[in-house]
N, C-alpha and C positions, 0 to 999 in steps of 0.2 A: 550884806546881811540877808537879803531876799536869797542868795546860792544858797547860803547856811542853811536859812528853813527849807530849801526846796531838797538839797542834798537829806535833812533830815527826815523830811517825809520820805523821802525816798526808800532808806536806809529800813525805816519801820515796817514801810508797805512789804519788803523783802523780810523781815524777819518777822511777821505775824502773817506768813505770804497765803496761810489757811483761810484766815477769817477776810482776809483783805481778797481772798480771789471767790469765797462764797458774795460777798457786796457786789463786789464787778461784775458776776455773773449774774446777779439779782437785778443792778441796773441795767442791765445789756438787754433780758428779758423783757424786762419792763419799757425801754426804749424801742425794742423791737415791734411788739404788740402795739404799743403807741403808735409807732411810724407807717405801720401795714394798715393803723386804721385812715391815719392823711392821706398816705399814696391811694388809697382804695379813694377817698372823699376826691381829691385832687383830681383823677381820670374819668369816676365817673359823674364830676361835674363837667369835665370836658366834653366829654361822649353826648349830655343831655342839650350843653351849648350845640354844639354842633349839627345837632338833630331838631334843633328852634332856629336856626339861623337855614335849613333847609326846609322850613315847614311849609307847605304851602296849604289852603285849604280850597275844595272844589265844589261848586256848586254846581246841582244836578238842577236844569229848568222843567218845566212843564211842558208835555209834546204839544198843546195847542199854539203856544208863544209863537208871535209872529215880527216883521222884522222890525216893526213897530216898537212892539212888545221887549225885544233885544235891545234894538236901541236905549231906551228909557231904564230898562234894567242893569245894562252898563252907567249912564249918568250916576242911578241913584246906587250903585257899588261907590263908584269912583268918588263918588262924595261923602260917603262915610270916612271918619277918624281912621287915620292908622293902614288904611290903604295904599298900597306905593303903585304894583301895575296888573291887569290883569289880563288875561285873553281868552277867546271865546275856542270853545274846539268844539266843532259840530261832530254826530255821533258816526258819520262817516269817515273823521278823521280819526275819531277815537277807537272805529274799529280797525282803524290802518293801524295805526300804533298799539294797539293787542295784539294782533297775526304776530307783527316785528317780534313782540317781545316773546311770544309763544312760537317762535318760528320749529322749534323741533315738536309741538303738538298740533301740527296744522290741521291732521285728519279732524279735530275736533271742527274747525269752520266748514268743511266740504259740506255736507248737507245743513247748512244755515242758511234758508231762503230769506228772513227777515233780520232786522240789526235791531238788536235787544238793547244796544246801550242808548242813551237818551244825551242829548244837550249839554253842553255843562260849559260854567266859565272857571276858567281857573284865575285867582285870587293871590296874590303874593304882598306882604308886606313892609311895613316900614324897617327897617332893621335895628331902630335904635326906640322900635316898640314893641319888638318880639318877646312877650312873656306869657306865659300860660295866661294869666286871668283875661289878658287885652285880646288875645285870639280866643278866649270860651265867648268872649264880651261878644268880638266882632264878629263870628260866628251864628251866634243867636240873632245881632241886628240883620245876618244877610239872611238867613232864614225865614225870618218874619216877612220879607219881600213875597207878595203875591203872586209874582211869576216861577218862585225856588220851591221845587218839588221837596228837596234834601239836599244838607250839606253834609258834606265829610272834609277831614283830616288827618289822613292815616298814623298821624305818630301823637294820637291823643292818647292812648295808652301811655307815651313817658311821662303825662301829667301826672298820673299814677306812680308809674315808675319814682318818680322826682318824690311825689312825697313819702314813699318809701325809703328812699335816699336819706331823706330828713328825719326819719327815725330812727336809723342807722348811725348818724352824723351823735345823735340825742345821745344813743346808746354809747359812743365811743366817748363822748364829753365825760359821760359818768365813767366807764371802763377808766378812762384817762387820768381822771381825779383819784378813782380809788388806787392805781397802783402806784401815783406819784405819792399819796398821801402813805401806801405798806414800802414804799420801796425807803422813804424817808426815814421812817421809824427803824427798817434793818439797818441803815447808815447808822442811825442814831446809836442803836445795840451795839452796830459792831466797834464805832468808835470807843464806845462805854466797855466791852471787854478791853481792847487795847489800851485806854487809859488805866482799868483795874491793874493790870498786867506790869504798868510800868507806874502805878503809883507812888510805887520808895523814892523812884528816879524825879518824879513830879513833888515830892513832899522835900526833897533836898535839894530841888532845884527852889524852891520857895524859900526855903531857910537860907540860903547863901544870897537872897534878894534879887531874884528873878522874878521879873513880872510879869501879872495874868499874861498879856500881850505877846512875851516873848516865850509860854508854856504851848499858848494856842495856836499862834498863826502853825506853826510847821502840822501841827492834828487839822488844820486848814485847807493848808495845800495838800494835804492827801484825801480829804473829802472830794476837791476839784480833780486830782488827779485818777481818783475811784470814779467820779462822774466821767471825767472826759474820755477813759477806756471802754468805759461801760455803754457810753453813746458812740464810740469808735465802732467795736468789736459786732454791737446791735445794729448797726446803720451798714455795715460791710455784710452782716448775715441778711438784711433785708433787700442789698444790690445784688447777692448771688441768686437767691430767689428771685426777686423781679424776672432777671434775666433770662430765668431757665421759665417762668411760668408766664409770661409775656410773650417769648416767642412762641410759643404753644396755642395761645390765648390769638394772636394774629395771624396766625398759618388757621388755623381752625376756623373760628366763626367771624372775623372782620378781612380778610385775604386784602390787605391793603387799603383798605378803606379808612382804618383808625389808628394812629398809632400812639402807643402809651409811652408816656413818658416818667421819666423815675425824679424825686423829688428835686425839686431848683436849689440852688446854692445856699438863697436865701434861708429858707426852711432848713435847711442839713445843721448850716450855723446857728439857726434859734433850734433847733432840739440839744445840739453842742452844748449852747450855751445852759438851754433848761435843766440838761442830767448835771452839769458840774455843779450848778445851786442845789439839786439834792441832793446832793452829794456835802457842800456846804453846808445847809442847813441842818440835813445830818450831825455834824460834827456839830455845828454851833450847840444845836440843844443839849447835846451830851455832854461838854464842854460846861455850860451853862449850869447843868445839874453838878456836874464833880464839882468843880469849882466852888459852888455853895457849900459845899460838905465840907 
């Protein structure tokens, strides 16, 4: 019985092949836009992880501090919450480690009789306390220490970032809902012309004592099968992109450093499964209204 209706969606979808390929291209769109806003959510929460799990933050001493002063300074770091290890790098090591990294601007150090940089301990944490608020938190406690001229941590900017992200994330929730809610309603029309279309065949198929159940399922199975092309077609359009605008995007500005990944199996199959229920409920509503009539 399940062949029968699946055979007879089938047969439909080909002979209304106009309005049934306007729907699939409606849900493909809409699948598409959807899925570019995940993969987009999905990488650059990767990218902001991984930029919190290398954060470190440094703290700049006071040039009088002495070894006293260091010692004690260390204790009351390493006693603070959420501290894992730190180390101290004095401003002649710090000036080694500039030259290195400035190695093809050396002329800049030749006439440098004095070392401009100052003291500093560097501060690394607990990894399963890594979150913006616990490092602005920890931050501020090591600052307040009397011997800490200034703290920094250079990737305080993606706390920004992040919450940019989050409005983004906002944006697509609403994007998401309004096209599932337009792409529904086109399901719903188009099955409502198709059923107009074959109403004689549906009003004589009543009279000879066919029932609701055996009128709907096969306008059913072509709701699911309008979904499941439509999130085929959209999810194949959004791996050819990826691929061509991802390598671009890592040859460019990450040169190995990050790589993006295209959505997990998991997700591919809940958006699968999401377009075929529009695709469903489509039909159902339309369904629902003829039938009353």
């Amino acid at each position: 019985m399940i062949t029968l209706f699946f055979k007879r969606a089938i047969e439909d979808i080909f002979k209304n092949r106009f309005l049934n390929l306007v729907t699939i291209i409606t849900i493909s769109l809409s699948i598409l836009i959807a899925s570019a806003f995940i993969l987009f959510f999905v990488n650059t929460s990767e990218i902001i992880n991984s930029w919190e799990k290398g954060l470190r933050i440094m703290a700049y001493l006071k040039p009088e501090i002495n070894n006293d002063g260091l010692k004690d300074l260390k204790l009351a770091i390493q006693s603070l919450n959420d501290v894992d290890t730190l180390q101290f790098i004095s401003k002649q090591e710090a000036l080694s480690r500039l030259k290195a990294q400035m190695e093809h601007q050396s002329s800049l150090f030749e006439n440098l009789t004095l070392n401009p940089l100052p003291d500093s301990i560097e501060i690394r944490m607990k990894a399963s306390t890594e979150s913006w608020q616990k490092i602005d938190s920890l931050a501020a406690q090591i600052e307040a220490l009397p011997q800490i001229d200034e703290v920094e941590y250079g990737q305080r900017w993606v706390g920004r970032f992040a919450q940019i992200i989050s409005l983004f994330r906002l944006a697509g929730y609403a994007i998401g809902t309004l096209f599932f809610m337009a792409t529904i309603f086109i399901v719903a029309n188009t099955i409502r012309l198709v059923i107009y279309s074959r109403r004689e065949e549906v009003e004589i198929m009543r009279l000879v004592g066919a029932t609701d159940n055996f009128i709907k399922i096969p306008f059913y199975f072509e709701g699911l099968i309008q979904g499941a092309l439509g999130a085929i077609i959209g999810l194949v359009i959004l791996y050819i992109a990826f691929i061509f605008i991802s390598a671009n995007i890592e040859k460019e500005f990450f040169s190995g450093l990050f790589r993006f990944h295209f959505l997990s199996p998991t997700l591919l199959l809940t958006i699968l499964l999401v377009s075929m229920l529009v695709g469903w409920l489509g039909c159902y509503i339309s369904l629902k209204q003829f039938l009353k009539q």
